[in-house]
Each structure stands twice: as C-alpha cells, then as structure tokens.
C-alpha positions as CSV (number, residue, x, y, z in Angstrom):
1,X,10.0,3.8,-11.4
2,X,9.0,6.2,-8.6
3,X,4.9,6.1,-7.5
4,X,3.3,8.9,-5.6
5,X,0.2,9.2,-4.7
6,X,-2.2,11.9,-2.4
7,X,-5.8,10.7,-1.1
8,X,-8.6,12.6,0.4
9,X,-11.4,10.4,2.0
10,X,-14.9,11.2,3.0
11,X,-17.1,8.6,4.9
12,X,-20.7,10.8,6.0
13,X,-21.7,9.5,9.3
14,X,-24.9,8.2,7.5
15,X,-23.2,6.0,5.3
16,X,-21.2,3.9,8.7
17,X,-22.4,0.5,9.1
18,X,-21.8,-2.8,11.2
19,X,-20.3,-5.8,9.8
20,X,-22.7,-7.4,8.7
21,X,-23.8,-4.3,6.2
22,X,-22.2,-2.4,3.4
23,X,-19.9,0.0,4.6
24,X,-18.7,2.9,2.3
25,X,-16.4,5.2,1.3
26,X,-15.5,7.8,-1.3
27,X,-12.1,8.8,-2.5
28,X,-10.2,11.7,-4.6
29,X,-6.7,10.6,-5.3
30,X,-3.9,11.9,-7.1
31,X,-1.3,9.6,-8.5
32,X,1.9,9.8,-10.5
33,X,4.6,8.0,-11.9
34,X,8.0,8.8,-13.2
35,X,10.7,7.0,-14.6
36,X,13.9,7.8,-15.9
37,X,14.7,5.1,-18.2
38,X,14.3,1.5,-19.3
39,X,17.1,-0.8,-19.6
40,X,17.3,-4.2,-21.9
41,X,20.5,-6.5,-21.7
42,X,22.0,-3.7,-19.9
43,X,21.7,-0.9,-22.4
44,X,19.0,2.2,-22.3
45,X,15.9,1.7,-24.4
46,X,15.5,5.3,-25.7
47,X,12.4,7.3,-25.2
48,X,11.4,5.4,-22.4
49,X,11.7,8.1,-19.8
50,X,8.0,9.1,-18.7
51,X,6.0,11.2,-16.3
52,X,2.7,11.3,-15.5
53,X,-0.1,12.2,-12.9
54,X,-3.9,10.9,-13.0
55,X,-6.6,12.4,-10.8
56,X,-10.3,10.8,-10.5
57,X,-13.0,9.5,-7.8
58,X,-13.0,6.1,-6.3
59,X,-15.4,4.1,-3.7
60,X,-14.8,1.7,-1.4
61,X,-17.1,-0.8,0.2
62,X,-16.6,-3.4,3.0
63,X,-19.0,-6.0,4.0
64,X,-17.6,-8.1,6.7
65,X,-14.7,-9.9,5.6
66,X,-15.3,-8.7,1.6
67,X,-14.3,-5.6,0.4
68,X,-15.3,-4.1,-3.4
69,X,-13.4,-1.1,-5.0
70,X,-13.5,0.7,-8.1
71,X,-12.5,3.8,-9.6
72,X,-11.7,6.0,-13.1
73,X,-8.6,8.6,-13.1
74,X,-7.7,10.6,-16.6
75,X,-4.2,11.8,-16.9
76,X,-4.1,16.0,-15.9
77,X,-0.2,15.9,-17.0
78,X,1.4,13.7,-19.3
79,X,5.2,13.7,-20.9
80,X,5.6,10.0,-22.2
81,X,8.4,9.3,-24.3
82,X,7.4,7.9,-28.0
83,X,8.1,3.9,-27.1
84,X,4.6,4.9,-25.3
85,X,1.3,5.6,-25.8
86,X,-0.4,8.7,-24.2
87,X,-3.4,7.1,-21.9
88,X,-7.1,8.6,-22.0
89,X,-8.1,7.2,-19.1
90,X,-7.1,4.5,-16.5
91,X,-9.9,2.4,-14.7
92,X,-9.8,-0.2,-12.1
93,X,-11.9,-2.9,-10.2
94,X,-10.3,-4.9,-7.0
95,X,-12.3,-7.8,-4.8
96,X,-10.7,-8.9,-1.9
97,X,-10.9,-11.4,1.1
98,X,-9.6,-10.0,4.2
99,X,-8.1,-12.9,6.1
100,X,-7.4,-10.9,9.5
101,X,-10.1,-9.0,11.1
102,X,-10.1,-7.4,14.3
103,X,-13.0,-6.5,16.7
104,X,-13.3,-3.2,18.6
C-alpha cells in the first residue's frame, strides 16, 4: 500500500494560546491510497487492487500535555476493486498524551 497525503494549516493569531489554554488549529488535507494487489498464502486475491483520494477539514487542539483531533474526509476519486466497498465518508477522533514537551 502506498499513502500520500497534502496538508494546508491555518492557526489565526487570535486563536494562539499558552499552555495552560486551548490552543487550536484548522486543517485541509488531501489523502490517498493505492494498492496494487492483495496476496493470501502467496497467491493474488483478485479485485483487490484500489485507488483512492479523500479531501475534508480537520481541527486540532492542544492543552498542555493533551491534545484532541477530529476530522471528516469524503472520497473526490475512487476506483476500488469489487472485493471492496466504495466509502461515503471517513471520520476520525484521536486523544493523545504527549510524554515529551519542550519549553521555548
């Protein structure tokens, strides 16, 4: 599988924080995915070759060592082979803990 993907960020002055407040950011991204083929015991699975490419908003928030994203993408090209189903939309939520912080 081969996984691209292009980001534009934009973080208004008005919306920079310290630490210990809600820092955010808003994204545009464009993924995609292609694969050639899927193999089992050695041996091709047919129709499994696929290409895609999503494009949708996402936010980002960081709070000291706490961060929050979420986003939606819906699919602007899609060539799936039959072993899959053609997606309407993709959506995603992520928490994480950053262990490592630096100070400036």
């Amino acid at each position: 599988m081969f996984d691209y993907s292009l980001v534009y960020g934009y973080r208004p002055a008005k919306w920079r924080r310290p630490p210990d407040k809600w820092d955010w950011r808003l994204f545009g991204e464009l993924v995609g995915e292609r694969s050639n083929r899927f193999l089992q015991a050695n041996a091709v699975v047919a129709n499994t070759q696929a290409d895609q490419v999503f494009l949708g908003p996402s936010a980002l928030g960081i709070y000291r060592n706490y961060t929050i994203s979420f986003g939606a993408q819906v699919p602007i090209y899609q060539d799936v082979g039959s072993a899959f189903p053609k997606e309407r939309v993709r959506v995603a939520i992520n928490c994480s803990y950053l262990l490592f912080q630096h100070s400036h």
